[in-house]
Structures are given as C-alpha cells and as structure tokens.
PQR file of N, CA, C, O and H, with PARSE charges and radii, in Angstrom:
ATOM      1  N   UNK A   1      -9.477  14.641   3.817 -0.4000 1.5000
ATOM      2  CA  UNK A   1      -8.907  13.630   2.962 -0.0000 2.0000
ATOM      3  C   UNK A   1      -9.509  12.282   3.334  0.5500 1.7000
ATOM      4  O   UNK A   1      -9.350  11.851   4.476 -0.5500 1.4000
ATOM      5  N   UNK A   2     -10.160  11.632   2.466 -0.4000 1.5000
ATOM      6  CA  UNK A   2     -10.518  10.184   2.584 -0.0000 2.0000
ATOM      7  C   UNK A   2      -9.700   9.305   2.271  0.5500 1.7000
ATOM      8  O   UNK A   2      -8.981   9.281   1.272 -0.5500 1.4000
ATOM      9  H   UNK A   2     -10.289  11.982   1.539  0.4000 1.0000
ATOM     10  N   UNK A   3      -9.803   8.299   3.391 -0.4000 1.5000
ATOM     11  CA  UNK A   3      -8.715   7.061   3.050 -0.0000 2.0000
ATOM     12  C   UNK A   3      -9.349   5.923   2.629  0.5500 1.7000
ATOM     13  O   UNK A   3     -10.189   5.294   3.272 -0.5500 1.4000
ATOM     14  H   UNK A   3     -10.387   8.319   4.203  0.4000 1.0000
ATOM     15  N   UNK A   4      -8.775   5.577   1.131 -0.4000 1.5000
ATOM     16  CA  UNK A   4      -8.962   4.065   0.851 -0.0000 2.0000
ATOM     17  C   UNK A   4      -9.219   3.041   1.718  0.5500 1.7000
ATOM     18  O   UNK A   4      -8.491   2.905   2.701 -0.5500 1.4000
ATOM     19  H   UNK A   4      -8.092   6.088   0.609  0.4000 1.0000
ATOM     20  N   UNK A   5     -10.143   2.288   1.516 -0.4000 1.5000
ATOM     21  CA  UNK A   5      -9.955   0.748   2.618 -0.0000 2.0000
ATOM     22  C   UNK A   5      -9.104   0.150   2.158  0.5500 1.7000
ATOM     23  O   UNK A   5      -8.712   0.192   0.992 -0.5500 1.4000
ATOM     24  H   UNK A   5     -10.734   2.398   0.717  0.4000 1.0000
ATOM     25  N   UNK A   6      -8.668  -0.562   3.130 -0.4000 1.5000
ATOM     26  CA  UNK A   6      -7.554  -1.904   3.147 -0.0000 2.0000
ATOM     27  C   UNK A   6      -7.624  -2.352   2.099  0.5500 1.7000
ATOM     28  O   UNK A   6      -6.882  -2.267   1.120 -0.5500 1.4000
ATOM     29  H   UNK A   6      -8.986  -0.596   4.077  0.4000 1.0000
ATOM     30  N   UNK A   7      -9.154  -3.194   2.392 -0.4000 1.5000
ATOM     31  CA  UNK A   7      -9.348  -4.165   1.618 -0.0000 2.0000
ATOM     32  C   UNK A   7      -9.208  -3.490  -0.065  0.5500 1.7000
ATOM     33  O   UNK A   7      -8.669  -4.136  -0.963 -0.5500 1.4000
ATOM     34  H   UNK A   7      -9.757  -3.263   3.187  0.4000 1.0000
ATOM     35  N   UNK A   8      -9.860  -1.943  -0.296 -0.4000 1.5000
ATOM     36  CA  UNK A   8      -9.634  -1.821  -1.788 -0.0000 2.0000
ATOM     37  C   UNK A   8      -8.143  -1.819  -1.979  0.5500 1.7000
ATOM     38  O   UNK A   8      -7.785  -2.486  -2.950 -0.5500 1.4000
ATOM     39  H   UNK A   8     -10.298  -1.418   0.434  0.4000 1.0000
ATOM     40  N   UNK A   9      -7.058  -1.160  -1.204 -0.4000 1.5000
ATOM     41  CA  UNK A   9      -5.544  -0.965  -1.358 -0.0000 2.0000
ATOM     42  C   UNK A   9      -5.274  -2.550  -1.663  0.5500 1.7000
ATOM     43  O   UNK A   9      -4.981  -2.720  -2.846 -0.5500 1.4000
ATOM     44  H   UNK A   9      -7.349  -0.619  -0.415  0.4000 1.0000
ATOM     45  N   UNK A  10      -5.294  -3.499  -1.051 -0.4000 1.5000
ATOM     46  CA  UNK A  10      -5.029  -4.914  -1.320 -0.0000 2.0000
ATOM     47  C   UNK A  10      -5.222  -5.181  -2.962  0.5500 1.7000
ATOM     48  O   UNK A  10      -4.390  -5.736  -3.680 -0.5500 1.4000
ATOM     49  H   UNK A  10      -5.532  -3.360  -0.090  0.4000 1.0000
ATOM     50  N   UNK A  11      -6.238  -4.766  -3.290 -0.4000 1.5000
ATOM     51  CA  UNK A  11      -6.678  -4.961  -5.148 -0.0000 2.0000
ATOM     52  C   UNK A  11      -5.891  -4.199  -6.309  0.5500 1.7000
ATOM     53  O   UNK A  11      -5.437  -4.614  -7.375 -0.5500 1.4000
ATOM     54  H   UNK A  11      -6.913  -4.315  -2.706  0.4000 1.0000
ATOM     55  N   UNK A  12      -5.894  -3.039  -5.768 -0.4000 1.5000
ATOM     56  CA  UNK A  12      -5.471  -2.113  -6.740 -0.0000 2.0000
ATOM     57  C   UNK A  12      -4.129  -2.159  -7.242  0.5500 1.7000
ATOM     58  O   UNK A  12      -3.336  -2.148  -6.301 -0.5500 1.4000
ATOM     59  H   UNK A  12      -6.264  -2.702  -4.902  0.4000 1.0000
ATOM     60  N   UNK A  13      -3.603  -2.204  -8.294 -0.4000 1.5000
ATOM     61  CA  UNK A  13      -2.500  -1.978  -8.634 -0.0000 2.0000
ATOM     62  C   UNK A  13      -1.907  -1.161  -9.823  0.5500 1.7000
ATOM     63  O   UNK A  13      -2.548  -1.305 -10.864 -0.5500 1.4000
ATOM     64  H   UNK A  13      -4.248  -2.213  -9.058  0.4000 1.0000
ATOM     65  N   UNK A  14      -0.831  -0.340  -9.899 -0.4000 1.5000
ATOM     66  CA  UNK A  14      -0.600   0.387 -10.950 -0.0000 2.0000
ATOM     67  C   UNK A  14      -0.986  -0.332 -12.335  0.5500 1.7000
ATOM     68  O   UNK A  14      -0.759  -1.510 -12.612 -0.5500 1.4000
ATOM     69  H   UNK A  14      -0.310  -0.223  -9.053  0.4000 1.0000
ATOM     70  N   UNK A  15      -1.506   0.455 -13.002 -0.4000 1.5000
ATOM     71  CA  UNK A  15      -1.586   0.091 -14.485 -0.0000 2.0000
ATOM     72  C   UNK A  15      -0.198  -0.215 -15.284  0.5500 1.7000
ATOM     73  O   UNK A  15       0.077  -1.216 -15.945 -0.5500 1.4000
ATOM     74  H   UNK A  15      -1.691   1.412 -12.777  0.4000 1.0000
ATOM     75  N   UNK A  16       0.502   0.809 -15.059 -0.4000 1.5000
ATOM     76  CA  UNK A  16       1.760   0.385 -16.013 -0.0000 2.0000
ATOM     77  C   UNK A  16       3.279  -0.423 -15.797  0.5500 1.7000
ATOM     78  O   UNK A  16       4.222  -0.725 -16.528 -0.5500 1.4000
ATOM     79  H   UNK A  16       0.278   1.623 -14.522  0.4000 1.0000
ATOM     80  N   UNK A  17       2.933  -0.579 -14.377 -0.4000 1.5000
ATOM     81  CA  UNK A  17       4.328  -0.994 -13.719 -0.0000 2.0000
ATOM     82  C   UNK A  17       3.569  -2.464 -12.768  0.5500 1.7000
ATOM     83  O   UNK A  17       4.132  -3.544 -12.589 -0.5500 1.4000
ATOM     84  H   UNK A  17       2.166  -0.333 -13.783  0.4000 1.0000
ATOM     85  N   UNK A  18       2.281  -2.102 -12.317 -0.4000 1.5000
ATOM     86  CA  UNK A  18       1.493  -3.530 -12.371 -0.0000 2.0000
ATOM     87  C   UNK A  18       1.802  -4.317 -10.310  0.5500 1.7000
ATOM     88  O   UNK A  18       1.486  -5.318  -9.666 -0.5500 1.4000
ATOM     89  H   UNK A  18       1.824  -1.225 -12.462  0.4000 1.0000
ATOM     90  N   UNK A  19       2.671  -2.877 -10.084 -0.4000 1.5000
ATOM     91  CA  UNK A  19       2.768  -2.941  -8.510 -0.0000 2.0000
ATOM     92  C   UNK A  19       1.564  -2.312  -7.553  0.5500 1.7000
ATOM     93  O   UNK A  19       0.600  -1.625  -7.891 -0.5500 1.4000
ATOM     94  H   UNK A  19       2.927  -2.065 -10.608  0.4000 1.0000
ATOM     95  N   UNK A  20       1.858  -2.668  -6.573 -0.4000 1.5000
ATOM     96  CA  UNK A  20       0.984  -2.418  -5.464 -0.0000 2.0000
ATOM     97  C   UNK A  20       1.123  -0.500  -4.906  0.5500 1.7000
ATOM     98  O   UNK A  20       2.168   0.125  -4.728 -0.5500 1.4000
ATOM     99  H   UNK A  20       2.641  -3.227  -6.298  0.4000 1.0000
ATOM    100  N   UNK A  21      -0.561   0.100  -4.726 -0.4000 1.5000
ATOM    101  CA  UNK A  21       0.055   1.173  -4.837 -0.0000 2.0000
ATOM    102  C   UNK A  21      -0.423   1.287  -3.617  0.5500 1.7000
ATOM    103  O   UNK A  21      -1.283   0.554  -3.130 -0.5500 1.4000
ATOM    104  H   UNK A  21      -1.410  -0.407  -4.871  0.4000 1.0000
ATOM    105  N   UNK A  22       0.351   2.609  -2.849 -0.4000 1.5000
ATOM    106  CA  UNK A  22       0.289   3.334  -1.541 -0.0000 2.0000
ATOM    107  C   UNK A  22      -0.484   4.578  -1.661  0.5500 1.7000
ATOM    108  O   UNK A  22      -0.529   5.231  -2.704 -0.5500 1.4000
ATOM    109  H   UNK A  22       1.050   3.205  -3.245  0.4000 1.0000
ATOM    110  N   UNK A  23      -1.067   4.881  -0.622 -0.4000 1.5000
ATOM    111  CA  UNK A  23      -1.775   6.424  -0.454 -0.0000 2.0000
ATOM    112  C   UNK A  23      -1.333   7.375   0.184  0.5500 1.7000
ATOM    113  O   UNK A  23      -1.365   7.324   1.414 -0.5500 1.4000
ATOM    114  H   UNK A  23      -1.031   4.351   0.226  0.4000 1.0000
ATOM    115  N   UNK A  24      -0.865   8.362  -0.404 -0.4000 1.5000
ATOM    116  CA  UNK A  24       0.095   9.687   0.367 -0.0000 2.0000
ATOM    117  C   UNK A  24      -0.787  10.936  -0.169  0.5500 1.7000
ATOM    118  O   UNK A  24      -0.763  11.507  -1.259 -0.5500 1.4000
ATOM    119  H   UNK A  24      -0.839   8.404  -1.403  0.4000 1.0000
ATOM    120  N   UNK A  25      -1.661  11.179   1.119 -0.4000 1.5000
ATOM    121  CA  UNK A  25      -2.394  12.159   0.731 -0.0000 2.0000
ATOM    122  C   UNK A  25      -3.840  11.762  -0.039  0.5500 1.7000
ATOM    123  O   UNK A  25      -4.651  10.879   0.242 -0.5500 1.4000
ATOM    124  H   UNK A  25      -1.680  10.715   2.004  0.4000 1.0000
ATOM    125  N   UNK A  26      -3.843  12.889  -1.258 -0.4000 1.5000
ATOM    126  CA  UNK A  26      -4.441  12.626  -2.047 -0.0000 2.0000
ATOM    127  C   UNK A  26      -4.057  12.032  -3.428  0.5500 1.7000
ATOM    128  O   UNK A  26      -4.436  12.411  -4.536 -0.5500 1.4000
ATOM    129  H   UNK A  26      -3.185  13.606  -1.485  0.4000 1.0000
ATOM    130  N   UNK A  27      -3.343  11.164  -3.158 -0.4000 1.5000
ATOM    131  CA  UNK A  27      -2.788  10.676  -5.042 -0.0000 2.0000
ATOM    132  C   UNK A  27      -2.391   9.138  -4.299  0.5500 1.7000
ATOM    133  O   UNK A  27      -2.145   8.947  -3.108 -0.5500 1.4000
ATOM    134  H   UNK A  27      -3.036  10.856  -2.258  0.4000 1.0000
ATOM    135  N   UNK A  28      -2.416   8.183  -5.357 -0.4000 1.5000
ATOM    136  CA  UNK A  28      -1.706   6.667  -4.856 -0.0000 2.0000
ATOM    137  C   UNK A  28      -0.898   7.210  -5.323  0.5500 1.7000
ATOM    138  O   UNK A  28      -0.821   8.310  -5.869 -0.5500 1.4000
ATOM    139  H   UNK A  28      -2.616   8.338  -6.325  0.4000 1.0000
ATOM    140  N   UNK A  29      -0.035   6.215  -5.068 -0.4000 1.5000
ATOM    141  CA  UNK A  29       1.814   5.710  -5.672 -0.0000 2.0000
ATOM    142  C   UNK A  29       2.139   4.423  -5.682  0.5500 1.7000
ATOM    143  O   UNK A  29       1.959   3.617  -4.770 -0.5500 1.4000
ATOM    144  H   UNK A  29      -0.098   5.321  -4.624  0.4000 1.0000
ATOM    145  N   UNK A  30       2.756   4.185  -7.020 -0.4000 1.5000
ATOM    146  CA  UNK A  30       3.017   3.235  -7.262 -0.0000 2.0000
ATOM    147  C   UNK A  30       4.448   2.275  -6.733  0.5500 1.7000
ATOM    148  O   UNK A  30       5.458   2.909  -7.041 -0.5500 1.4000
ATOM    149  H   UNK A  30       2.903   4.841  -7.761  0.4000 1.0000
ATOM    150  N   UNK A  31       4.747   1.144  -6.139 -0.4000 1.5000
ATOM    151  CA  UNK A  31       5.431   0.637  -5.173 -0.0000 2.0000
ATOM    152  C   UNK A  31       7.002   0.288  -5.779  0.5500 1.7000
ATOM    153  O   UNK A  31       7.972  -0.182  -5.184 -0.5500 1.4000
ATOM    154  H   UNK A  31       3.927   0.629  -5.889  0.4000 1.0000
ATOM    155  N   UNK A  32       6.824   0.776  -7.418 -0.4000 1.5000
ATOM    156  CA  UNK A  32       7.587   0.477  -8.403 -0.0000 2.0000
ATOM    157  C   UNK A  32       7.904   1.288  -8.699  0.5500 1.7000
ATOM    158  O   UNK A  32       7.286   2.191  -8.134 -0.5500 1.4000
ATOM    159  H   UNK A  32       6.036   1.158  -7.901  0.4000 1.0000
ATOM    160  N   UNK A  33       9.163   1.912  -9.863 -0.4000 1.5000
ATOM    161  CA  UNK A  33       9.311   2.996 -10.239 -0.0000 2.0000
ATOM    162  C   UNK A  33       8.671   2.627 -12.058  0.5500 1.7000
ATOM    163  O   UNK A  33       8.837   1.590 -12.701 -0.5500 1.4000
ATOM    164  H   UNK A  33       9.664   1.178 -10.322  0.4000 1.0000
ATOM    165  N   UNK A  34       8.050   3.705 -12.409 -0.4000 1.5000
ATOM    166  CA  UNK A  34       7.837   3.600 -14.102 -0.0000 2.0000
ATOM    167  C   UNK A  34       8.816   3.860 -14.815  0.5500 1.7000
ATOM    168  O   UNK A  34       9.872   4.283 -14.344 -0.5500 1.4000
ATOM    169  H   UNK A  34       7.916   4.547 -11.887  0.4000 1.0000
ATOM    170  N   UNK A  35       8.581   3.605 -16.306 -0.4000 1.5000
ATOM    171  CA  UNK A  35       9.564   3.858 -16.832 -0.0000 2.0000
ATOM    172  C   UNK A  35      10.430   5.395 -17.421  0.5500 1.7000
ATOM    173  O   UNK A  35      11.016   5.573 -18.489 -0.5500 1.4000
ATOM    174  H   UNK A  35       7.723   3.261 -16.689  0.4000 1.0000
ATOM    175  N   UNK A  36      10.190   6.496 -16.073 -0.4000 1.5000
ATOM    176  CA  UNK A  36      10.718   7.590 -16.524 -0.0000 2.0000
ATOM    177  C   UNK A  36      12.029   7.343 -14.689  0.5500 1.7000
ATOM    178  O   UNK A  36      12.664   8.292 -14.228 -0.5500 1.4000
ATOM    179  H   UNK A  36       9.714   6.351 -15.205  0.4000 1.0000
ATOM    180  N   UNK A  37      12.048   6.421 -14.294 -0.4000 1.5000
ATOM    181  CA  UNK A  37      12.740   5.984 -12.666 -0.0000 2.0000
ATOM    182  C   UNK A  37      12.439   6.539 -12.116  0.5500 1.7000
ATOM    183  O   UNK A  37      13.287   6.966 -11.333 -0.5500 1.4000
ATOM    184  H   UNK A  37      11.532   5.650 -14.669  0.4000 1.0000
ATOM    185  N   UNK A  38      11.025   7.078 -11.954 -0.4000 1.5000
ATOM    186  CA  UNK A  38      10.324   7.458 -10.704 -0.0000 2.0000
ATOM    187  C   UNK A  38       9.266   6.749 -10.331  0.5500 1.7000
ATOM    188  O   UNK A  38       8.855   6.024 -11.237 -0.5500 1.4000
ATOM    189  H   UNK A  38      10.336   6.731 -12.591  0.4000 1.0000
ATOM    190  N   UNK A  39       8.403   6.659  -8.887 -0.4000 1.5000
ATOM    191  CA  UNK A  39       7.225   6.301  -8.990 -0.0000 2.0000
ATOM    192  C   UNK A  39       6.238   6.560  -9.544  0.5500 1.7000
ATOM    193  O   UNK A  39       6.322   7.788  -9.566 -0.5500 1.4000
ATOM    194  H   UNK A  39       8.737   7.249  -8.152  0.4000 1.0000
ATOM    195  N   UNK A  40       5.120   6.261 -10.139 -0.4000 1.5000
ATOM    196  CA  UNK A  40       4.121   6.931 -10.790 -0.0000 2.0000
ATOM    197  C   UNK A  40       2.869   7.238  -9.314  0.5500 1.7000
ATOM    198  O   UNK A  40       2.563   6.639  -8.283 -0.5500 1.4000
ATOM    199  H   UNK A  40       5.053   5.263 -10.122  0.4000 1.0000
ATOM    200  N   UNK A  41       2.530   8.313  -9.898 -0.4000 1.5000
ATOM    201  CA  UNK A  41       1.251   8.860  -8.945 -0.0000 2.0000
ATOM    202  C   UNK A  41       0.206   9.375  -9.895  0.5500 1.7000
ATOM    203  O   UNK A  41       0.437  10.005 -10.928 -0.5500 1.4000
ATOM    204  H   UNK A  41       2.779   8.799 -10.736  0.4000 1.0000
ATOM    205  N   UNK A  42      -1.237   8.955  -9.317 -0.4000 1.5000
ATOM    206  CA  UNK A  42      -2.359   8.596  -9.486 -0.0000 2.0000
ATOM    207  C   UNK A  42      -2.955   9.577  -8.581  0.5500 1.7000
ATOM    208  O   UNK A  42      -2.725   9.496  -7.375 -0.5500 1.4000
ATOM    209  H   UNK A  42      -1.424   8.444  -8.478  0.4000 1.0000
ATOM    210  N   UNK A  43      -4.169  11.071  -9.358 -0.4000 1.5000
ATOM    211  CA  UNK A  43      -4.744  11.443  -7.940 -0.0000 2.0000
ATOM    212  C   UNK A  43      -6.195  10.587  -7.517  0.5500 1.7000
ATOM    213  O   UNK A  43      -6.689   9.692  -8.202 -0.5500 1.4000
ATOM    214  H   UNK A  43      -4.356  11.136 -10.338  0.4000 1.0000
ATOM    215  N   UNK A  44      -6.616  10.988  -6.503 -0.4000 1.5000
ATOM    216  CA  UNK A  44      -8.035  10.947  -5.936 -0.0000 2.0000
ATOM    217  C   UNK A  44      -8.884  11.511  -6.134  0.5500 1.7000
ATOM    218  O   UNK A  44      -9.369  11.527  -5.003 -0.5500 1.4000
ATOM    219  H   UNK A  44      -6.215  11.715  -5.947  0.4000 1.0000
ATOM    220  N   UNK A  45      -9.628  12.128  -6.805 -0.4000 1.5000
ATOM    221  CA  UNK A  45     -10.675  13.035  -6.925 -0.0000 2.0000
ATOM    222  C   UNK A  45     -12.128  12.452  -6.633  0.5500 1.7000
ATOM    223  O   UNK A  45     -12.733  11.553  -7.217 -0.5500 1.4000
ATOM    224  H   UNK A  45      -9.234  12.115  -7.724  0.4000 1.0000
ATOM    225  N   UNK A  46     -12.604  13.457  -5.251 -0.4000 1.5000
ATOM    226  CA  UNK A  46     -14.244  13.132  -4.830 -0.0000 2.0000
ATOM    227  C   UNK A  46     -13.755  11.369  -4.383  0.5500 1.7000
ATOM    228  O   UNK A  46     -14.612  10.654  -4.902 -0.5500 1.4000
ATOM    229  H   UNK A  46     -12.113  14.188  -4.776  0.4000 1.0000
ATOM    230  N   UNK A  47     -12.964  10.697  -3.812 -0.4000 1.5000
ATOM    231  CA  UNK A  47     -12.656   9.727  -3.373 -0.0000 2.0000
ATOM    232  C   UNK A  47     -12.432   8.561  -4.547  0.5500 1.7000
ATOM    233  O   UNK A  47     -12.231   7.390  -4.224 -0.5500 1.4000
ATOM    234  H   UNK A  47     -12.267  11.277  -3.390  0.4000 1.0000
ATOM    235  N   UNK A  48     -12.488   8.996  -5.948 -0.4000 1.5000
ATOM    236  CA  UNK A  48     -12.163   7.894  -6.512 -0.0000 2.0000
ATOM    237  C   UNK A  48     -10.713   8.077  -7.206  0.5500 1.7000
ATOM    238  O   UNK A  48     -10.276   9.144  -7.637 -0.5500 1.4000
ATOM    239  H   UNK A  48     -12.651   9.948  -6.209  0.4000 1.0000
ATOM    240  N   UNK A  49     -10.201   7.106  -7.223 -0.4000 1.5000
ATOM    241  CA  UNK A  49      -8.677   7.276  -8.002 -0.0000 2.0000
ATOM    242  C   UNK A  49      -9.273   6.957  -9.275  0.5500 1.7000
ATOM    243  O   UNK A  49     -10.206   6.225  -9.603 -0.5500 1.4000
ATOM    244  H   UNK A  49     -10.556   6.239  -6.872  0.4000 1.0000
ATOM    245  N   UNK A  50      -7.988   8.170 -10.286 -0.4000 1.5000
ATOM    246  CA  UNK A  50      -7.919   7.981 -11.678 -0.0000 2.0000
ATOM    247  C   UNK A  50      -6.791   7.046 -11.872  0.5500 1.7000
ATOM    248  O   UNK A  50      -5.662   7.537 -11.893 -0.5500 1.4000
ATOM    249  H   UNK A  50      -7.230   8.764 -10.019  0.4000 1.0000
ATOM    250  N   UNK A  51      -6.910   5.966 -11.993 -0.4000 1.5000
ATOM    251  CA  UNK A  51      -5.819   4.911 -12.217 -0.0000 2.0000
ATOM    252  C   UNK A  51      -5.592   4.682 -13.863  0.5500 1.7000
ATOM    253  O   UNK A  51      -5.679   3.520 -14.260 -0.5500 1.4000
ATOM    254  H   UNK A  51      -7.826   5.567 -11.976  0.4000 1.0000
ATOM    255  N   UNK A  52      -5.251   5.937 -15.021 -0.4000 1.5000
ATOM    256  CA  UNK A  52      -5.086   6.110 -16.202 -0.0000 2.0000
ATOM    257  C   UNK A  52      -3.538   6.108 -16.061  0.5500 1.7000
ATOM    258  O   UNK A  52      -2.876   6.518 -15.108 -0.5500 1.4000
ATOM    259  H   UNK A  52      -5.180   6.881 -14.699  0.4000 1.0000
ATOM    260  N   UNK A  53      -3.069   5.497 -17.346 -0.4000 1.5000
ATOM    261  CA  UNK A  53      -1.393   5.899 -17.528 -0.0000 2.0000
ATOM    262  C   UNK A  53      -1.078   7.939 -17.562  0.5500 1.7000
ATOM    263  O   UNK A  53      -1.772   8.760 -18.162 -0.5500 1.4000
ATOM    264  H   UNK A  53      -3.608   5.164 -18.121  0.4000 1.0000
ATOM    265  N   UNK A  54      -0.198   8.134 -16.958 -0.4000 1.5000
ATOM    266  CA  UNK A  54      -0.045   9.375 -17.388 -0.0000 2.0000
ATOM    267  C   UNK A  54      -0.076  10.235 -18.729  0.5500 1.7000
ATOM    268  O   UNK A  54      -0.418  11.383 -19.013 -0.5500 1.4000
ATOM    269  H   UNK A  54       0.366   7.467 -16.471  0.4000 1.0000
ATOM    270  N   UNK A  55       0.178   9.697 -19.070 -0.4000 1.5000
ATOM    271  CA  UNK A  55      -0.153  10.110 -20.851 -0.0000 2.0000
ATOM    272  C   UNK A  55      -1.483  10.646 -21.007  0.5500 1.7000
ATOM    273  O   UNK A  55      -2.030  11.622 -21.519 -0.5500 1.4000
ATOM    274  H   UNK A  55       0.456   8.764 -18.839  0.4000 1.0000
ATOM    275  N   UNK A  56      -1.799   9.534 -20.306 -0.4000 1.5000
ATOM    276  CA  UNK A  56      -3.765   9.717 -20.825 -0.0000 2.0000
ATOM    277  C   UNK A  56      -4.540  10.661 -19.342  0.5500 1.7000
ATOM    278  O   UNK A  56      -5.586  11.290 -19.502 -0.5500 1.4000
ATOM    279  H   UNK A  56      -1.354   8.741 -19.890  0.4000 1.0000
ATOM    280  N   UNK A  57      -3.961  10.614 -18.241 -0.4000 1.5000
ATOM    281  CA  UNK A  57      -4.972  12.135 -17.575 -0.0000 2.0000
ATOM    282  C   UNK A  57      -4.758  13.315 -18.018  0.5500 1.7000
ATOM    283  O   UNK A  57      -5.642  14.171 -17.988 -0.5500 1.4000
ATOM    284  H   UNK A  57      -3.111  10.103 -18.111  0.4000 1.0000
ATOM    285  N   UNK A  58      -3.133  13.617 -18.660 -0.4000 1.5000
ATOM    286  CA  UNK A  58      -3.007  15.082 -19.332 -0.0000 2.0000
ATOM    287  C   UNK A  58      -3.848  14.893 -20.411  0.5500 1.7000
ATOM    288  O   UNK A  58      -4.708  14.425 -19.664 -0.5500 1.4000
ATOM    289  H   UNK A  58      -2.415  12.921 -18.683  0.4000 1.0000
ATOM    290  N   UNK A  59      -4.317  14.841 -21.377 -0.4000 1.5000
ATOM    291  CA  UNK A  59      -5.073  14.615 -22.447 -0.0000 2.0000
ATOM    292  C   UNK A  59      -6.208  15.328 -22.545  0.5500 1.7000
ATOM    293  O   UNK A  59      -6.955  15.170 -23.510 -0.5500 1.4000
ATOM    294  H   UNK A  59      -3.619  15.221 -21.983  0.4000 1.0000
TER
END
C-alpha cells in the first residue's frame, strides 16, 4: 500500500462535501459526512485517487 504525501493530503479535498480527506488503507475519506450521513470514500488505484462523486465511479 502506498501512502500519499503530506504535502499532497494538505491539497486534496472531497469533491462534494469540499472537506479534508484522510487515508485508510487504500481509499481516502472524507472528514465530513455526504449527503447520504456517511463519510464518502474515494479508492486509490496504481497510487492515484479517483476523486469522482460517487455517482460517477459506478458508471
């Protein structure tokens, strides 16, 4: 499992809720809950995050 740098975690932020996200594993999380009252999670794949609304990675 590869870990994000700092410095990129400092930048990144959820798309839809617009908070700061955390890395658990392989997926971020968002520091907010979305609007279903959960956090939203984002995976990693090959070290890059898909930072798409959920709607749009099932698709």
């Amino acid at each position: 499992m590869a870990r994000m740098s700092d410095a990129l975690m400092a930048v990144l932020r959820c798309p839809v809720t617009g908070s700061a996200l955390i890395q658990d594993g392989e997926e971020l999380v968002s520091s907010a809950n979305g609007p279903e009252g959960t956090p939203l999670r984002y995976p990693i794949e090959e070290g890059i995050a898909l930072l798409l609304p959920p709607e749009r990675l099932n698709s």
